[in-house]
FIKE-551792 format. One record per atom (N, C-alpha, C): residue number from 1; atom name; x, y, z. Coordinates in Angstrom, 3 decimals, padded with zeros to 6 digits, always signed. Layout:
SITE, NUM, CA, X, Y, Z
...
// end
This chain:
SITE, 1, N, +082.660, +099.126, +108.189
SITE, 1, CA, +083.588, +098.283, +107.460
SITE, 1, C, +083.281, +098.382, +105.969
SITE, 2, N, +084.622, +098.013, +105.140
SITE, 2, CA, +084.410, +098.332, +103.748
SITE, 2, C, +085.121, +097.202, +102.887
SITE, 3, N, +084.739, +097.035, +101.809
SITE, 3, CA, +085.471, +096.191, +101.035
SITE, 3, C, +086.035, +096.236, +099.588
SITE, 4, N, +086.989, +096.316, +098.801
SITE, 4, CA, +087.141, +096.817, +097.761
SITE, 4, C, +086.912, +095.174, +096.884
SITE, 5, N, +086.561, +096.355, +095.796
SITE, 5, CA, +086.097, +095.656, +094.450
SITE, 5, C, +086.596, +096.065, +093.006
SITE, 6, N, +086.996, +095.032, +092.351
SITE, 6, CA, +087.596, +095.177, +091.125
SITE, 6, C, +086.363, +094.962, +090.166
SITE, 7, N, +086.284, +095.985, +089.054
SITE, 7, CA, +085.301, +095.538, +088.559
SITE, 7, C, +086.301, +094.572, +087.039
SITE, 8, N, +085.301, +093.806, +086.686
SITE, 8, CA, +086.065, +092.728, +085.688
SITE, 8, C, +085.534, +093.845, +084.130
SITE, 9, N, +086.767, +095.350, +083.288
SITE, 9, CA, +086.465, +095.805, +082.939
SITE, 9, C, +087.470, +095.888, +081.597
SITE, 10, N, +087.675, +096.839, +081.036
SITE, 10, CA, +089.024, +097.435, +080.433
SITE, 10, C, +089.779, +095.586, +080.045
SITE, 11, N, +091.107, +095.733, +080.003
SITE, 11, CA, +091.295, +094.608, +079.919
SITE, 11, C, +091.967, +093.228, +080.663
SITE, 12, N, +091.217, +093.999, +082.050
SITE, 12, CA, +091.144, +092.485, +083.607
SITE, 12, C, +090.297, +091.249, +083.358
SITE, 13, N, +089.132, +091.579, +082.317
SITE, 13, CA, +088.186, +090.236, +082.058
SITE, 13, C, +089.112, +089.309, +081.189
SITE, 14, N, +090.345, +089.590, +080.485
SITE, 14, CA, +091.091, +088.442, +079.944
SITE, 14, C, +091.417, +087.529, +080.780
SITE, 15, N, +091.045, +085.928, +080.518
SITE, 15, CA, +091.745, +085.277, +082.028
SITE, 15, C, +092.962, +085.264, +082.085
SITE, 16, N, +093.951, +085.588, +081.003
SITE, 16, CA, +095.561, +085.626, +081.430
SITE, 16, C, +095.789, +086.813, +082.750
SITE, 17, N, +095.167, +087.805, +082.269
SITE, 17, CA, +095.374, +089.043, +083.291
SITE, 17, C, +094.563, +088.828, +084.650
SITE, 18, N, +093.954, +088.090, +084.669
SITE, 18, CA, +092.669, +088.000, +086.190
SITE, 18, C, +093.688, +086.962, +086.806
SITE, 19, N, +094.338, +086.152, +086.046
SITE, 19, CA, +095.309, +084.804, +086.821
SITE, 19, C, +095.874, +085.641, +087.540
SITE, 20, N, +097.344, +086.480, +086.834
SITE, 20, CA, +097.641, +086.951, +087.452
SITE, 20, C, +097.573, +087.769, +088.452
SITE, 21, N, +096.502, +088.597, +088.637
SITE, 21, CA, +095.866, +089.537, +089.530
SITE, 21, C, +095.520, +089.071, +090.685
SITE, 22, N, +094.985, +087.827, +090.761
SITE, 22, CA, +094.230, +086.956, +091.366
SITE, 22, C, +095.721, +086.577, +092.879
SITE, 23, N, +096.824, +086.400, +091.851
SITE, 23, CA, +097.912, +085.362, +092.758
SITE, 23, C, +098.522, +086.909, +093.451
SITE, 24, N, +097.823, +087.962, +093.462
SITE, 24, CA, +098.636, +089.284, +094.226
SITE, 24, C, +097.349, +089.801, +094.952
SITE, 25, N, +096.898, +089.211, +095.049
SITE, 25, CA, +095.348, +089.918, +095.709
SITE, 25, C, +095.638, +089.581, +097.014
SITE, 26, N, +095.345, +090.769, +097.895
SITE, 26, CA, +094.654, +089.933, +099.383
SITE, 26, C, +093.640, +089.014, +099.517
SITE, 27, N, +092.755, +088.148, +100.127
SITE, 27, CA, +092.136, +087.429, +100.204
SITE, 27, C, +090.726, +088.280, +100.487
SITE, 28, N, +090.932, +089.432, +100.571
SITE, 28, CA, +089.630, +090.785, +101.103
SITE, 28, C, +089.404, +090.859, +100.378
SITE, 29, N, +089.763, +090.888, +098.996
SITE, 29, CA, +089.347, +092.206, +097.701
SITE, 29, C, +088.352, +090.896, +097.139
SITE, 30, N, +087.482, +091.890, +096.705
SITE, 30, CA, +086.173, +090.625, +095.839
SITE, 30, C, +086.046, +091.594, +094.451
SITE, 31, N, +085.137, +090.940, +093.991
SITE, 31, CA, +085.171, +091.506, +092.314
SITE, 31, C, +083.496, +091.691, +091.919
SITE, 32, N, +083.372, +092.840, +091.149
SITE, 32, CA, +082.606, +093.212, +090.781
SITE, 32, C, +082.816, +092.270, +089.313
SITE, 33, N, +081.617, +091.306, +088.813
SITE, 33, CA, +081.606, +090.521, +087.988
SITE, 33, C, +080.768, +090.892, +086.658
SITE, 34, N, +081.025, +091.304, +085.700
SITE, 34, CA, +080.500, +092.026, +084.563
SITE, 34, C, +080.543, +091.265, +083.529
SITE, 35, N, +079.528, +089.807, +082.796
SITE, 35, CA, +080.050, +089.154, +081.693
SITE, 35, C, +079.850, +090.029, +081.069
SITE, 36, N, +079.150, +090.750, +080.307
SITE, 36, CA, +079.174, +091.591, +079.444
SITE, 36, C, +080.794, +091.836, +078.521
SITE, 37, N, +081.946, +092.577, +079.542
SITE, 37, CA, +083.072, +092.700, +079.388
SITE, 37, C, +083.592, +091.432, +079.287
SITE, 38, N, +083.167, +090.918, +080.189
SITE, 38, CA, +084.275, +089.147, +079.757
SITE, 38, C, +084.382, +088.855, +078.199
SITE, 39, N, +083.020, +088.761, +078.238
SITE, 39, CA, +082.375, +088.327, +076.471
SITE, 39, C, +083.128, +089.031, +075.414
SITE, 40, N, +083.180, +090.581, +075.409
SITE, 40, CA, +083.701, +091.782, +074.349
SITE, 40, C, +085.046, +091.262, +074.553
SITE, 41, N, +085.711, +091.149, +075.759
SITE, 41, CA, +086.900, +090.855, +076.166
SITE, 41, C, +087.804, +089.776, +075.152
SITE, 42, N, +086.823, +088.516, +074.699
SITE, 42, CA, +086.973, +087.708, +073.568
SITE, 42, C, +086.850, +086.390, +074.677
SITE, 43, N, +086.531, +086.062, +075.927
SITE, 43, CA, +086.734, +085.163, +076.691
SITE, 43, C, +085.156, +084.480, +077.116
SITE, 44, N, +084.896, +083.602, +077.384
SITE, 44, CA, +083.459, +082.947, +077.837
SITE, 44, C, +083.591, +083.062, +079.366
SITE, 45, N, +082.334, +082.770, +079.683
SITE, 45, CA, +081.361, +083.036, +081.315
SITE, 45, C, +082.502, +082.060, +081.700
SITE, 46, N, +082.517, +080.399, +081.327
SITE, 46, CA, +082.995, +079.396, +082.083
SITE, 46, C, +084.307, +079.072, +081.392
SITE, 47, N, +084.639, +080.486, +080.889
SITE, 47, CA, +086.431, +080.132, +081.506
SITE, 47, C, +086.941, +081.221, +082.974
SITE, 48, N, +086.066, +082.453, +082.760
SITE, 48, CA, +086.685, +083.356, +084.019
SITE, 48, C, +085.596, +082.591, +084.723
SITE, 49, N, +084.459, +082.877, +085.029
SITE, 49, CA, +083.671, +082.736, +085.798
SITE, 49, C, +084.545, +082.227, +087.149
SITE, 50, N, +085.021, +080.567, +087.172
SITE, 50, CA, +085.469, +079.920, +087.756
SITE, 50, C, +086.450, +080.477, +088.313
SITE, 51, N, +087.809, +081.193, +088.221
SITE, 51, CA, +088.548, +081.689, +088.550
SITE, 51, C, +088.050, +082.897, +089.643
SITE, 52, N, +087.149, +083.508, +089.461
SITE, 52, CA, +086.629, +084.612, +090.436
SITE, 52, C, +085.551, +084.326, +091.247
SITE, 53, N, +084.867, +083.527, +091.556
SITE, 53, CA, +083.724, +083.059, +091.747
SITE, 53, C, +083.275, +083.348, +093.113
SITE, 54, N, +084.616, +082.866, +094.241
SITE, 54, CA, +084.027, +082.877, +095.464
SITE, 54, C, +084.488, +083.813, +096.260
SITE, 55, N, +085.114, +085.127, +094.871
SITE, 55, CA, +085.347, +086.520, +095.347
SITE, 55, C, +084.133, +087.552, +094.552
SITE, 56, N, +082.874, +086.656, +094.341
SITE, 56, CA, +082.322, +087.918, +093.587
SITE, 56, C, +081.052, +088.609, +094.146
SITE, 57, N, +081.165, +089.706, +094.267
SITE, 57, CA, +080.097, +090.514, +095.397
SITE, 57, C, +078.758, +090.814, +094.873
SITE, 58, N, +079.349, +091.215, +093.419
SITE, 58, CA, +078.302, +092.270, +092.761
SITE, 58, C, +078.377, +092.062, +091.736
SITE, 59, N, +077.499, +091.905, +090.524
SITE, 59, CA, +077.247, +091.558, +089.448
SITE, 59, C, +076.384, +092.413, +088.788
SITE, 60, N, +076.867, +092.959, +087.674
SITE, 60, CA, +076.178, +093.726, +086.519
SITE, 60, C, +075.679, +092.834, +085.423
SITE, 61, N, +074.512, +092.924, +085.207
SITE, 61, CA, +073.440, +092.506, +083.998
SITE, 61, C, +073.652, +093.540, +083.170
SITE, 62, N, +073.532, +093.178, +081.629
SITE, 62, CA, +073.125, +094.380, +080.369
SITE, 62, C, +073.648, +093.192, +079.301
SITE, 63, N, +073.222, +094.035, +078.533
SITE, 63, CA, +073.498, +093.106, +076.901
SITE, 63, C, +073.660, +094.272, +076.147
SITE, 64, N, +074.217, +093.579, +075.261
SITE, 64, CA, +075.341, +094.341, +073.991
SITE, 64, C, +075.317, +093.652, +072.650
SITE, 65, N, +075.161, +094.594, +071.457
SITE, 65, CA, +075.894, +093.806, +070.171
SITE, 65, C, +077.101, +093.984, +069.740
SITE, 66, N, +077.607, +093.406, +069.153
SITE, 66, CA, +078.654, +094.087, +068.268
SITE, 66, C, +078.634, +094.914, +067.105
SITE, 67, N, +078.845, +096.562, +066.918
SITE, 67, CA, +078.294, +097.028, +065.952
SITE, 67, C, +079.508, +097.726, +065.317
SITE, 68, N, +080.393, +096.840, +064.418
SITE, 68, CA, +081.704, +097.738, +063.907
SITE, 68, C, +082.954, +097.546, +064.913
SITE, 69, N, +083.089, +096.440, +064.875
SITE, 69, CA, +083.997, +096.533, +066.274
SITE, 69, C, +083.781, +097.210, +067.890
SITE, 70, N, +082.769, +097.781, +068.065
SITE, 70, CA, +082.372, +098.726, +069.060
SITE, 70, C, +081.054, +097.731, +069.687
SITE, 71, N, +081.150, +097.879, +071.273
SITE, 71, CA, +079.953, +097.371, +071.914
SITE, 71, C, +078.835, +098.501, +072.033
SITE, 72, N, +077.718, +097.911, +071.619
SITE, 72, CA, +076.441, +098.904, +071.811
SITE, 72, C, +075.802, +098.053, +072.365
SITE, 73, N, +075.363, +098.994, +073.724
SITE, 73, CA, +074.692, +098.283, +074.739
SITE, 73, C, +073.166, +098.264, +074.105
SITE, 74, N, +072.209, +097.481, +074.405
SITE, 74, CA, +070.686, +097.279, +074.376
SITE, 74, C, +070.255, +096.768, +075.561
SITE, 75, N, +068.506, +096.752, +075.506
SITE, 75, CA, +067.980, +096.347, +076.651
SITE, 75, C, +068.004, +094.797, +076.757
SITE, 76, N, +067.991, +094.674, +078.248
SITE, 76, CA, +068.066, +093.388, +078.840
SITE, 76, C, +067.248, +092.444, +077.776
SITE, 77, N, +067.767, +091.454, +077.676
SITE, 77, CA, +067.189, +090.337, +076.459
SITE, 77, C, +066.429, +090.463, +075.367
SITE, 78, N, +066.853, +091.754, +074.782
SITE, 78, CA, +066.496, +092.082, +073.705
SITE, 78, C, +067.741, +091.260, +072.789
SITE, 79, N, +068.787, +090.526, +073.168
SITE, 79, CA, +070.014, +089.822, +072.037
SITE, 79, C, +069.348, +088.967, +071.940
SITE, 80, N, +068.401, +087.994, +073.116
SITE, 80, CA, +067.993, +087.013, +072.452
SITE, 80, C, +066.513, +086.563, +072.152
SITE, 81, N, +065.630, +087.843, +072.274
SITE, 81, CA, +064.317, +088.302, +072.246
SITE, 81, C, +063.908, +088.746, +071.129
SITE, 82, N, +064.640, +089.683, +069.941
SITE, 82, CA, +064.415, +090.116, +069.260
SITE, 82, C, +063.524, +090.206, +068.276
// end
């Protein structure tokens, strides 16, 4: 058995676009949960978070700055370690 997963990427981490996505989904599909993208996306943890929550399988950790408009990834808690 298999299950598909959306990852929250490109621009699905907006919550206008996840609403909608959300009300066409089967009740199978779960989501690969990436704040990282939420964040770049321009949106916070606890506005999507909630909306995807008790579809989310898999979760990606990493951190990022903003360098020029562009995300540059760094190591894990080095944003707030530094």
């Amino acid at each position: 058995m298999f299950k598909v997963l959306i990852e929250t990427h490109d621009t699905l981490p907006k919550k206008d676009n996840l609403i909608k996505l959300i009300d066409r989904l089967d009740e199978n599909v779960g989501f690969v949960y990436d704040p990282a993208n939420v964040i770049f996306a321009g949106n916070s943890h606890e506005e999507v978070y909630p909306l995807i929550s008790k579809r989310i399988l898999q979760v990606h950790v990493k951190d990022f700055i903003n360098k020029d408009n562009k995300r540059v990834f760094v190591e894990p808690g080095r944003v707030l370690f530094h």
